[in-house]
ZAPAVEX-63117 format. One record per residue (C-alpha): residue in one letter; x, y, z; residue number from 0. Coordinates in steps of 0.2 Angstrom, whole numbers, plus 5000, padded with zeros to 4 digits. Example, Ala and Ser with C-alpha at 12.3 -4.5 7.8 and 13.67 -1.06 7.14 Angstrom:
+-----+------+------+------+-----+
: res :    X :    Y :    Z :   n :
+-----+------+------+------+-----+
:   a : 5062 : 4978 : 5039 :   0 :
:   s : 5068 : 4995 : 5036 :   1 :
+-----+------+------+------+-----+
END
This chain:
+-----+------+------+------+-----+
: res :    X :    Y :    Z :   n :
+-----+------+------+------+-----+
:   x : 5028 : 4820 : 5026 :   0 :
:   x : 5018 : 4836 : 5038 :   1 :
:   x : 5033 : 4845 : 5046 :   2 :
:   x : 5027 : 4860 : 5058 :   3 :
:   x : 5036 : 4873 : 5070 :   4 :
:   x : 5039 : 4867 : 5087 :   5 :
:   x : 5046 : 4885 : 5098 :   6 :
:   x : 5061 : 4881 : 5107 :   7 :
:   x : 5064 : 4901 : 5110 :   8 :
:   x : 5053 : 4917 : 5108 :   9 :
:   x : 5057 : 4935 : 5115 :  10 :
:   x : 5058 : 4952 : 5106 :  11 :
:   x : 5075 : 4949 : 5101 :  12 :
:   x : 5075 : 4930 : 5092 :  13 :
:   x : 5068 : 4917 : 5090 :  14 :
:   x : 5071 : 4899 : 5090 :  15 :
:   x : 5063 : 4886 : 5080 :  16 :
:   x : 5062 : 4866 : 5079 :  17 :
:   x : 5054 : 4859 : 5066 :  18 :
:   x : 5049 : 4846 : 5066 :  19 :
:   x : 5040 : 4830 : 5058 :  20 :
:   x : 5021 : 4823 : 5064 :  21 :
:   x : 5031 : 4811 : 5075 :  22 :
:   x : 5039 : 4825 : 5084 :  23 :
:   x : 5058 : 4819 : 5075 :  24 :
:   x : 5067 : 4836 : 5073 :  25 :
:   x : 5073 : 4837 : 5054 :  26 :
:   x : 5078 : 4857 : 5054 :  27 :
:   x : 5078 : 4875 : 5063 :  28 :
:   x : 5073 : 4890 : 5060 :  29 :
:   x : 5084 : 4905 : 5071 :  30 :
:   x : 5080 : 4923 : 5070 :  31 :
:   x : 5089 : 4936 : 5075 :  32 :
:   x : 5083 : 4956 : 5076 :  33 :
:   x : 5088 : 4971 : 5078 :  34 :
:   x : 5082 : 4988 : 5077 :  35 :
:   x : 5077 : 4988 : 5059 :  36 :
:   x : 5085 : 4972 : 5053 :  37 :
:   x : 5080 : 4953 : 5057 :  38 :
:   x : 5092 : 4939 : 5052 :  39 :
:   x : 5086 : 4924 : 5049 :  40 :
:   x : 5095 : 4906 : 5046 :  41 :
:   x : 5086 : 4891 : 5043 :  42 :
:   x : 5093 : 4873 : 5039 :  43 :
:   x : 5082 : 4857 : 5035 :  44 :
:   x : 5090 : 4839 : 5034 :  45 :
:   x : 5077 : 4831 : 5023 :  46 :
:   x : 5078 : 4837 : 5008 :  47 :
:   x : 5064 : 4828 : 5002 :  48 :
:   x : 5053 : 4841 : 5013 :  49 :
:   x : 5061 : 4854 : 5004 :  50 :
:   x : 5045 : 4860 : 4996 :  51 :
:   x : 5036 : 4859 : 5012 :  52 :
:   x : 5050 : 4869 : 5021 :  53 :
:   x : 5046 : 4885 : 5010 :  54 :
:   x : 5029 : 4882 : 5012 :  55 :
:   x : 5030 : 4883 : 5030 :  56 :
:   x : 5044 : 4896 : 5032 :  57 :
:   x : 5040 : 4909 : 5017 :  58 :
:   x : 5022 : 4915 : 5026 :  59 :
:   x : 5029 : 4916 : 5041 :  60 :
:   x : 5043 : 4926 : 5035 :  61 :
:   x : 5032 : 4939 : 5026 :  62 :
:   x : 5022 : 4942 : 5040 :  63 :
:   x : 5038 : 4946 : 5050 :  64 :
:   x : 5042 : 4958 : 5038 :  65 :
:   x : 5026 : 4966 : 5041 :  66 :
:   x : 5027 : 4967 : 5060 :  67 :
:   x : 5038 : 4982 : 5060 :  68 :
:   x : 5040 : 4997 : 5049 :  69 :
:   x : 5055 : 4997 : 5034 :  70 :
:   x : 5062 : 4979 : 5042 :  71 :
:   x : 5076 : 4974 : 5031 :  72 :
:   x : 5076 : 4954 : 5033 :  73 :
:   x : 5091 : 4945 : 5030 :  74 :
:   x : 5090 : 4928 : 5027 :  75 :
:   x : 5100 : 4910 : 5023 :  76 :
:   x : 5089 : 4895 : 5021 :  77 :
:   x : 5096 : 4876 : 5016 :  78 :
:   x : 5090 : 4861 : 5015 :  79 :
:   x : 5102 : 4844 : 5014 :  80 :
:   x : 5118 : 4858 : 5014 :  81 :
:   x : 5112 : 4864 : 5000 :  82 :
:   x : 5106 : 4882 : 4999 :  83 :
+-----+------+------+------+-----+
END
C-alpha cells in the first residue's frame, strides 16, 4: 500500500501532518513541534503493516528538517500499531 503526507497544518512553529493511504483513508500523523533550537516531533501510524513504508516516508523528511536550521536538536517519538 502507497501512503503519502496530506498537510493539515504548516507554519514556522509546527506542523501537521495526515497521512494518508492512495484512497485518501488517514492511517496516521505526523505533529511537529519547534522551537528555538529544538523540533519535537510525534508521529503515530495504525497500519502496522506500512510500517516500513512509514519510515521510508518520515526518516528523509526528518533529516532535512534537521538541516533546515543550525545545531537543531530533534526530538522524536514514532509508533506504529501502539507499538514504538
Amino acid at each position: 500500500m502507497e501512503i503519502y503526507f496530506s498537510p493539515e497544518i504548516i507554519n514556522p512553529e509546527s506542523q501537521i501532518l495526515n497521512v494518508v493511504d492512495q484512497n485518501q483513508k488517514a492511517v496516521g500523523y505526523l505533529a511537529i513541534i519547534f522551537t528555538e533550537k529544538k523540533a519535537y516531533v510525534y508521529g503515530h501510524l495504525e497500519d502496522e503493516g506500512v510500517r516500513e513504508d512509514f519510515k521510508d516516508l518520515i526518516t528523509p523528511y526528518l533529516q532535512g528538517i534537521a538541516k533546515s536550521k543550525t545545531n537543531l536538536e530533534l526530538y522524536s517519538y514514532i509508533a506504529t500499531g501502539g507499538k514504538n
